[in-house]
C-alpha positions as CSV (number, residue, x, y, z in Angstrom):
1,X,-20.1,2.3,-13.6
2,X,-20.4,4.3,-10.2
3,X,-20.5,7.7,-10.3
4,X,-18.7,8.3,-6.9
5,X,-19.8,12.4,-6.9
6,X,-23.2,11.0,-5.7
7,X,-22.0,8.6,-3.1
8,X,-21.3,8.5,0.7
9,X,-17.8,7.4,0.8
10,X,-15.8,5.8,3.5
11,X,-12.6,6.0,3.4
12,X,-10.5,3.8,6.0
13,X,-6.9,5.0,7.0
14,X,-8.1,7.9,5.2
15,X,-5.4,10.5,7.0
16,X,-2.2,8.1,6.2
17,X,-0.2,8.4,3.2
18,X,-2.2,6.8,0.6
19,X,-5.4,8.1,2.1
20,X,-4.6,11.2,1.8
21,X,-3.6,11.5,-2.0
22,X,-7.4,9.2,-2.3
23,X,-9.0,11.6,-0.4
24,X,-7.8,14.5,-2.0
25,X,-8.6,12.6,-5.4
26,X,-12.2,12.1,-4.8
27,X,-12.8,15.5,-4.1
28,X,-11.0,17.3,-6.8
29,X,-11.1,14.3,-9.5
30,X,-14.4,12.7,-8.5
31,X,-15.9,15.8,-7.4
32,X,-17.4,13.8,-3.9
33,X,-18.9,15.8,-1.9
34,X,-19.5,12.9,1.0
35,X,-16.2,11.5,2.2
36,X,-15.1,10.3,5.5
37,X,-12.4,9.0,7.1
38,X,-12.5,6.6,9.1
39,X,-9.2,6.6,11.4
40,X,-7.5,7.1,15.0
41,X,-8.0,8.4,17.2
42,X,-11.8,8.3,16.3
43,X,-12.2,5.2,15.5
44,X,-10.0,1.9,16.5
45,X,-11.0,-0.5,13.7
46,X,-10.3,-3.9,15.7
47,X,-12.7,-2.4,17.7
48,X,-16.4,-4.2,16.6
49,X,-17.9,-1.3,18.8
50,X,-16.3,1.3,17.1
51,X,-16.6,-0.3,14.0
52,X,-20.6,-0.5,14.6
53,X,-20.2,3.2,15.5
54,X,-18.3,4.7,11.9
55,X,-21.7,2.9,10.7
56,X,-23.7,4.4,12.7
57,X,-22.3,8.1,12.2
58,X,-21.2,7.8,8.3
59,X,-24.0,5.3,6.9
60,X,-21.7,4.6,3.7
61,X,-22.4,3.7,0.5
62,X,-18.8,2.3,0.0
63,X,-16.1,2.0,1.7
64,X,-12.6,1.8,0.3
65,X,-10.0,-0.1,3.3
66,X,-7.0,1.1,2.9
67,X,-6.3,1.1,7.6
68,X,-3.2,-0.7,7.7
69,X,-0.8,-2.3,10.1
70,X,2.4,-2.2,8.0
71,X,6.2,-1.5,7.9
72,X,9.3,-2.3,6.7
73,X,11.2,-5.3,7.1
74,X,12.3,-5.1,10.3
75,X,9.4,-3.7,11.5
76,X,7.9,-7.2,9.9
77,X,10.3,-9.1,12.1
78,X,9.8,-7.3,15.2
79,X,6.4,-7.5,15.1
80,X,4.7,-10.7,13.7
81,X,2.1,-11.3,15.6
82,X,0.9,-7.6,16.1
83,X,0.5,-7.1,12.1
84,X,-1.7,-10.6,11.7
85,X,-4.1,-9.7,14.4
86,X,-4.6,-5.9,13.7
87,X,-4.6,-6.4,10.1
88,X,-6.9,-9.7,10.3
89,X,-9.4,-8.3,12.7
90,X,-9.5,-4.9,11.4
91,X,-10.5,-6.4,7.8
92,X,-12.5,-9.0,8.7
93,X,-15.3,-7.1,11.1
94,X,-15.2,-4.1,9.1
95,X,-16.1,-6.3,6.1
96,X,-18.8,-8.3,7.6
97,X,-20.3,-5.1,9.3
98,X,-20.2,-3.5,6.1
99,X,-22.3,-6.8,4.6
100,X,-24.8,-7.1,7.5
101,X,-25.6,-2.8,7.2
102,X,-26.1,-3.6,3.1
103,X,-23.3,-1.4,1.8
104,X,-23.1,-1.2,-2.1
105,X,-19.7,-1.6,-2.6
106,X,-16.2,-3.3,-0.9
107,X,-12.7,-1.9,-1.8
108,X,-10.1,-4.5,0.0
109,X,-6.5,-3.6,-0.3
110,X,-4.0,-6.2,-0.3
111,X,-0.3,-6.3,-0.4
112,X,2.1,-8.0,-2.8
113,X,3.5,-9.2,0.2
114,X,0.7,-12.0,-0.3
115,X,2.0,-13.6,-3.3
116,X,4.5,-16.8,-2.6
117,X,8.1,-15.9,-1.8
118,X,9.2,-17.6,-5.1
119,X,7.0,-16.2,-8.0
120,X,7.7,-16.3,-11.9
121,X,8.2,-12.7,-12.3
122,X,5.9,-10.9,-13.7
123,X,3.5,-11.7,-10.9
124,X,0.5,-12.7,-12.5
125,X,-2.9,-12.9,-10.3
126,X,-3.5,-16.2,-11.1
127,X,-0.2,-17.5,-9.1
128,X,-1.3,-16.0,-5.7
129,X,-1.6,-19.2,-4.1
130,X,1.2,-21.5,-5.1
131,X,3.6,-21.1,-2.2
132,X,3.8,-19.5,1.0
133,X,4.9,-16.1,1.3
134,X,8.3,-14.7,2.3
135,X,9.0,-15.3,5.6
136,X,10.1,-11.9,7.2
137,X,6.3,-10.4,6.3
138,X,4.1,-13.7,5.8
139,X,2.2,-13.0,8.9
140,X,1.4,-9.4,7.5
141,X,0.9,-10.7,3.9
142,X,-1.4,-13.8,5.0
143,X,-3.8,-11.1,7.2
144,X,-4.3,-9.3,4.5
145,X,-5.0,-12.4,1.8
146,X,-7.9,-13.4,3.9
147,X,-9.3,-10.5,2.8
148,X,-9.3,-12.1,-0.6
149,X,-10.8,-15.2,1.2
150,X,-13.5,-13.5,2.7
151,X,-14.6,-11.2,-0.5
152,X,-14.3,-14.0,-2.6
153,X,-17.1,-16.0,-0.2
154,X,-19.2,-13.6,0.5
155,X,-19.8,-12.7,-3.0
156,X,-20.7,-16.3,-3.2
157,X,-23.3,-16.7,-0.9
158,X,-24.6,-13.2,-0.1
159,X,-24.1,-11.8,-3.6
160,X,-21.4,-8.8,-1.5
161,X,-20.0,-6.7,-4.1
162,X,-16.1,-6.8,-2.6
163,X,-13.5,-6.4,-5.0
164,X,-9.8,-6.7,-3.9
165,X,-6.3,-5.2,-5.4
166,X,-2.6,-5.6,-5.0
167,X,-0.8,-2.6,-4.6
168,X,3.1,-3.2,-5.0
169,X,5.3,-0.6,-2.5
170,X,4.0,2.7,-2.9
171,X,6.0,6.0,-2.3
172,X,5.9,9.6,-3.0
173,X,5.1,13.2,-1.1
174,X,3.9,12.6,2.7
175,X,5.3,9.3,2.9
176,X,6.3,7.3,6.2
177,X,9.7,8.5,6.8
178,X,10.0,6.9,11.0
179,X,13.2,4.5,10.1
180,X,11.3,2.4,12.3
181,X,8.3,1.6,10.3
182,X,9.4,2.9,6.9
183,X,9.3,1.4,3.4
184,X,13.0,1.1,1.4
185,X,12.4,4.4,-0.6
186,X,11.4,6.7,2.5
187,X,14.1,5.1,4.6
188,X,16.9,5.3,2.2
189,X,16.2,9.4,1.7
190,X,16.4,10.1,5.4
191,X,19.4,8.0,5.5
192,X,20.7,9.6,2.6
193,X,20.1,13.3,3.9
194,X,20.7,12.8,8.2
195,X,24.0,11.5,6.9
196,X,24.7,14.9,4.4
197,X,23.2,17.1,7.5
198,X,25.3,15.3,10.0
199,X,28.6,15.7,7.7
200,X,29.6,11.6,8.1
201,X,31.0,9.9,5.6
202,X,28.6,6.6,5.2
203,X,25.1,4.9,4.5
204,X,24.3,1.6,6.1
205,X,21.9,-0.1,3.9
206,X,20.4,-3.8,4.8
207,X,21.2,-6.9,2.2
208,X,23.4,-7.8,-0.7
209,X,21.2,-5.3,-3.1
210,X,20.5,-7.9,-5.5
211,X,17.1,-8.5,-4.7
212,X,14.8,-6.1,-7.1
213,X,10.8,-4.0,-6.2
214,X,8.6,-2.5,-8.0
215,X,6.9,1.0,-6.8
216,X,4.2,2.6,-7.6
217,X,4.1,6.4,-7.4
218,X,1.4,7.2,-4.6
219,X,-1.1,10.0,-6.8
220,X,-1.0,6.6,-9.7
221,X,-2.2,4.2,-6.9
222,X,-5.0,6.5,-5.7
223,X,-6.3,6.8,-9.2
224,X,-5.7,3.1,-10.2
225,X,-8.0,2.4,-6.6
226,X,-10.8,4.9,-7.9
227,X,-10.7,2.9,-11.3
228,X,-11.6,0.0,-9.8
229,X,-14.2,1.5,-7.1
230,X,-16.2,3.2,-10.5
231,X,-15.6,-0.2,-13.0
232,X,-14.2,-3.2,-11.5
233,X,-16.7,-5.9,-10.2
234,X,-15.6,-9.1,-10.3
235,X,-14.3,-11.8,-7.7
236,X,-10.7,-12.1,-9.2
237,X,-7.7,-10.1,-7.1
238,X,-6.3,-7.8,-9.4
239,X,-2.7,-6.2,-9.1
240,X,-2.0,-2.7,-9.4
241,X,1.5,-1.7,-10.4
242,X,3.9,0.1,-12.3
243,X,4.7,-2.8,-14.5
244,X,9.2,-2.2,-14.0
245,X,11.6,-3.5,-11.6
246,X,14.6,-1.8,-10.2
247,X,18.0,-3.6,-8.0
248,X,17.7,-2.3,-4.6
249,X,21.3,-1.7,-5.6
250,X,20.6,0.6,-8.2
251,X,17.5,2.1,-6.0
252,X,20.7,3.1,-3.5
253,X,22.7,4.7,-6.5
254,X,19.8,6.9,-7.9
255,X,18.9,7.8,-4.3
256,X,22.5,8.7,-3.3
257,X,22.6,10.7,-6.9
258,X,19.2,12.9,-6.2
259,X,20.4,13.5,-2.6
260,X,23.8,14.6,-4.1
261,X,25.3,12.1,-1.6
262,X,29.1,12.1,-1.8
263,X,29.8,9.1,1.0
264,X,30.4,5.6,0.7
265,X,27.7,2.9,0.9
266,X,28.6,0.1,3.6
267,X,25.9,-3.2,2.5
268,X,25.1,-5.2,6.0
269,X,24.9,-8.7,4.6
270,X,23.7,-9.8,7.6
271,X,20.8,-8.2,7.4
272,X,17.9,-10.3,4.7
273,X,17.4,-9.3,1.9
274,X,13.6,-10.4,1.5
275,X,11.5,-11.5,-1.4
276,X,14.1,-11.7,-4.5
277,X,12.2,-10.3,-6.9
278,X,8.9,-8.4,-7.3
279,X,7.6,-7.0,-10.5
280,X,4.0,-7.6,-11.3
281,X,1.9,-8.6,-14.5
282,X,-0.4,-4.9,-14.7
283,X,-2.1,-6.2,-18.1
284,X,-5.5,-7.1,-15.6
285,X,-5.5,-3.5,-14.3
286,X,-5.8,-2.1,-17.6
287,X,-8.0,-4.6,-19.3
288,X,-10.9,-4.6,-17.1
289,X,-10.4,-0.7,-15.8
290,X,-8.1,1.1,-17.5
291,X,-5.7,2.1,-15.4
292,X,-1.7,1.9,-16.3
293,X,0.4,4.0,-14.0
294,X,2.2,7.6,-15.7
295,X,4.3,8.9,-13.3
296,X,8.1,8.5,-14.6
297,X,9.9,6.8,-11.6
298,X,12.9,9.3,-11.5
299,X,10.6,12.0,-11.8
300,X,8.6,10.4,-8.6
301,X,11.8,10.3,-6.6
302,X,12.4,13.7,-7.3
303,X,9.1,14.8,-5.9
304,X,9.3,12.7,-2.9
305,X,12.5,14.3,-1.8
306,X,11.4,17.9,-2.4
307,X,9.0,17.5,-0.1
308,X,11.2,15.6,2.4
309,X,13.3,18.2,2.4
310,X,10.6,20.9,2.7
311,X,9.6,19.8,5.9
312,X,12.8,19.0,7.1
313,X,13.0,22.5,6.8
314,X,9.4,23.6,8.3
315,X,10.0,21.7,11.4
């Protein structure tokens, strides 16, 4: 067990969405009195030098990567090449810096964009490497796997304490809501209120709607993360999850019901649809560190409109 309220914590990506709720965790959950973030414009983490530098300035005890390239599925498309490198380099350096400069601990984060586009649902760890990964965000998905790769060897040889976990899609308060790098939830909301603010009549939405996700309330995630940094020390990936699945096309009805959306819903088949299903097998999570996920989705959605539409209304 690590008792992170004695630690110097570094915490990658720490002013995005899910580093914030983490950061804010470990301070009022974890009482940690040494945190720091590790971001732009301060420090560009495909940047060895700047890398070198955060060590320098921070001299961590552990560091938690959470500094991401990421998007939604067009983003994926538009960008292929952009999220291999930026997620690659970024993970790789900062890992073997963070091994050279002794650091105690490792906290990778992966994506379930890693696991093969066609996966017995649940997901269970073990079936990670049994296909290749959907093709719209394999690029992104592969980056982040070598993640797993490189933990995985360098506890081998150098005896590196890395542990690595796969978040399915997170949302909740202060997520990405830029329709040109947003996740399904974020982007269906501000579809779902520009349209009633703009008085039209209709919702695009990309697919057919028969492909499912599973999300993971953001304030769960950080806590399930913090679980693992106290408890978890083994080589094997482990997922981290809210153990459901929901239809995109019943995502789009709740969404249009919370909003109080009155319009019509117009489905652009020509858009993919990505990975058919995603659900994943949680039982690892709570086995070896106790974590299983308590926010009730509705109740989630709910939270992460109120505060889209509070500052809506601030700006």
């Amino acid at each position: 067990m690590i008792y992170l309220k004695n630690k110097r914590v570094i915490v990658t990506g720490g002013k995005g969405f899910l580093g914030t709720h983490l950061v804010k965790n470990l301070r009022s959950k974890r009482e940690c009195k040494d945190i720091y973030i590790a971001d732009l414009p301060e420090y560009d983490l495909r940047d060895l030098e700047d890398i070198k530098k955060m060590f320098d300035d921070q001299q961590p005890d552990i560091i938690i990567h959470l500094a991401a390239v990421v998007g939604g599925i067009g983003a994926n498309r538009e960008n292929p090449g952009k999220f291999f490198y930026d997620n690659a380099i970024m993970g790789i350096q900062l890992m073997h810096e963070a091994y050279l400069r002794k650091v105690e601990k490792f906290v990778a984060l992966g994506t379930i964009c890693a696991y093969p586009k066609f996966t017995p649902v649940p997901f269970n760890e073990e079936n990670l490497w049994n296909g290749y990964p959907e093709e719209t965000n394999a690029p992104y998905g592969l980056a982040k796997k070598m993640l797993l790769v490189q933990s995985q060897a360098y506890r081998q040889q150098y005896g590196f304490n890395a542990i690595y976990l796969l978040p399915v899609n997170l949302y909740g308060p202060g997520d990405n809501f830029d329709p040109k790098s947003s996740h399904v939830i974020p982007a269906l909301i501000k579809k779902c209120i520009d349209t009633i603010e703009n008085n039209d009549d209709h919702i695009v939405v990309w697919g057919t709607g028969k492909a499912s996700r599973e999300f993971l309330y953001v304030e769960d995630a950080a806590e399930g993360i913090l679980l693992a940094t106290e408890k978890y020390n083994k080589p094997e990936p482990v997922n981290l999850g809210a153990g459901f699945e929901i239809t995109i096309k019943d995502l789009v009805e709740l969404i249009v019901k919370l909003t109080n959306f009155k319009g019509k819903i117009i489905w652009d088949t020509t858009k993919p649809d990505g990975q058919p299903r995603r659900c994943l097998d949680i039982s690892k999570a709570e086995k070896e560190f106790g974590f299983k996920a308590t926010t009730e989705f509705q109740n989630g959605l709910k939270k992460t409109i109120e505060c889209s539409a509070g500052n809506r209304k601030r700006v």
